[in-house]
N, C-alpha and C positions, 0 to 999 in steps of 0.2 A: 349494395349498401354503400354509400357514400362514406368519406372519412369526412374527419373533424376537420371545420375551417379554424375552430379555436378551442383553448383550452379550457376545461371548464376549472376553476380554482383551485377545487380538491384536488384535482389531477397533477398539479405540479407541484414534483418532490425537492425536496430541500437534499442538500448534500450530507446531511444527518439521518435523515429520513432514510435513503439508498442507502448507507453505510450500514442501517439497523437492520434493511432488508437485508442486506449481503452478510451478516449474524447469522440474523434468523435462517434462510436459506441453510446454512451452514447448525444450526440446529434443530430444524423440523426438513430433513431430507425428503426426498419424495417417498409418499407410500405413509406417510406417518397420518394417523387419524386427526382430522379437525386438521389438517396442514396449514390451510389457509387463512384459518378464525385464531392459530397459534401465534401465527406470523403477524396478522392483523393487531393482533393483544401486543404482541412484543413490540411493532411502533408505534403503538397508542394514540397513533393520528392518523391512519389509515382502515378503509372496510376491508370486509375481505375480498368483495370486489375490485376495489381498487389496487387490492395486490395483486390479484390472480389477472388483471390487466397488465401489470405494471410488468409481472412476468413471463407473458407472453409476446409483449414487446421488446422485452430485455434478448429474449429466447430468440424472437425475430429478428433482432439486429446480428445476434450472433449467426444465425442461417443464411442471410444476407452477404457473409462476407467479412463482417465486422470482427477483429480482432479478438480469439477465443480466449485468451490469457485475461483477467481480471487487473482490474489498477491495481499496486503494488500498496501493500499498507504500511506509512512507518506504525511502527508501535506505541501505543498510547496516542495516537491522532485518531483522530473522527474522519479526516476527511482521505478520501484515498489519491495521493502522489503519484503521476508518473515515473514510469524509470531516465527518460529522459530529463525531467526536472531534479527529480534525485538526483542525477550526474551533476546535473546546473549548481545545484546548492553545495554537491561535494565538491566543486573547481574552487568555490568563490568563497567558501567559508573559513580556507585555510591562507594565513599568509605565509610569504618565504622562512621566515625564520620556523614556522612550525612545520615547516614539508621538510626543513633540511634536517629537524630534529627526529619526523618521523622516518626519513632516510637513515639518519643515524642509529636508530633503534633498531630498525630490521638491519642493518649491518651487525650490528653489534651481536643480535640476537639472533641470529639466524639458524644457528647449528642449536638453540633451546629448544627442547622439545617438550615443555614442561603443560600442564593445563592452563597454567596464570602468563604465558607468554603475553598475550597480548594486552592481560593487564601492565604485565612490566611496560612493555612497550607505551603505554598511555601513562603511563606516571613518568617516562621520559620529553613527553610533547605538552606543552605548556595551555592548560585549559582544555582539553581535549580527552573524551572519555572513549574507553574502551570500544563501545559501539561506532565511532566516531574514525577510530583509528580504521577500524576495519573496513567501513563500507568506504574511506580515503584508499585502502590497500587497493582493494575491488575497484575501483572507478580508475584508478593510474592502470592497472591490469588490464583492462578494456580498451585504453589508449595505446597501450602501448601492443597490444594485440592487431591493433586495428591499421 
């Protein structure tokens, strides 16, 4: 059987579309009844054809070689981020004066062992929340591992 020379329209997913398969995936596991007409319903723009294609492709990239770990999701995005652009956005997002304040907090704080540390820590760094602070911790930690 020949492969496709093109794609027929329906076939190409939107980066919305994959983000709701990778939901669904994640709430109709395999083995569940009607798996693929669940999954189909839950993107509202796909048969269940087209999923059960869409997933055996997916499945084949990964047999293939293709990197078994999933794009990284931030939270509350649609679209899934690498971890190397995550690092991108954690370098370029902070300027000097708010590294050297996040410096200052974890000095400061360092022996807190409290559950609101890293709140504290973000009500020290000007503009900068909690989530923020950390995935900055994480990303210099990486560097300076490296």
């Amino acid at each position: 059987r020949s492969r496709w020379l093109f794609l027929r329209p329906r076939d190409v997913w939107t980066e919305q579309e994959l983000t709701d398969l990778t939901k669904a995936f994640a709430k109709y596991p395999g083995g569940t009844f009607n798996r693929w007409e669940n999954i189909s319903a839950y993107i509202g723009t796909k048969t269940p054809e087209q999923v059960l294609r869409k997933s055996k492709e997916l499945t084949g990239q990964l047999q293939e070689g293709a990197p078994t770990r999933p794009p990284e999701m931030k939270q509350g995005d649609a679209k899934p981020v690498l971890a190397a652009e995550r690092e991108k956005q954690a370098a370029e997002d902070w300027t000097k004066g708010q590294q050297e304040q996040l410096e200052s907090a974890l000095k400061d704080l360092r022996e807190y062992r409290e559950k609101d540390r890293w709140d504290k820590i973000a009500e020290r760094v000007d503009g900068k929340t909690r989530k923020q602070c950390v995935e900055r911790f994480k990303y210099l930690s990486t560097l300076y591992k490296k």
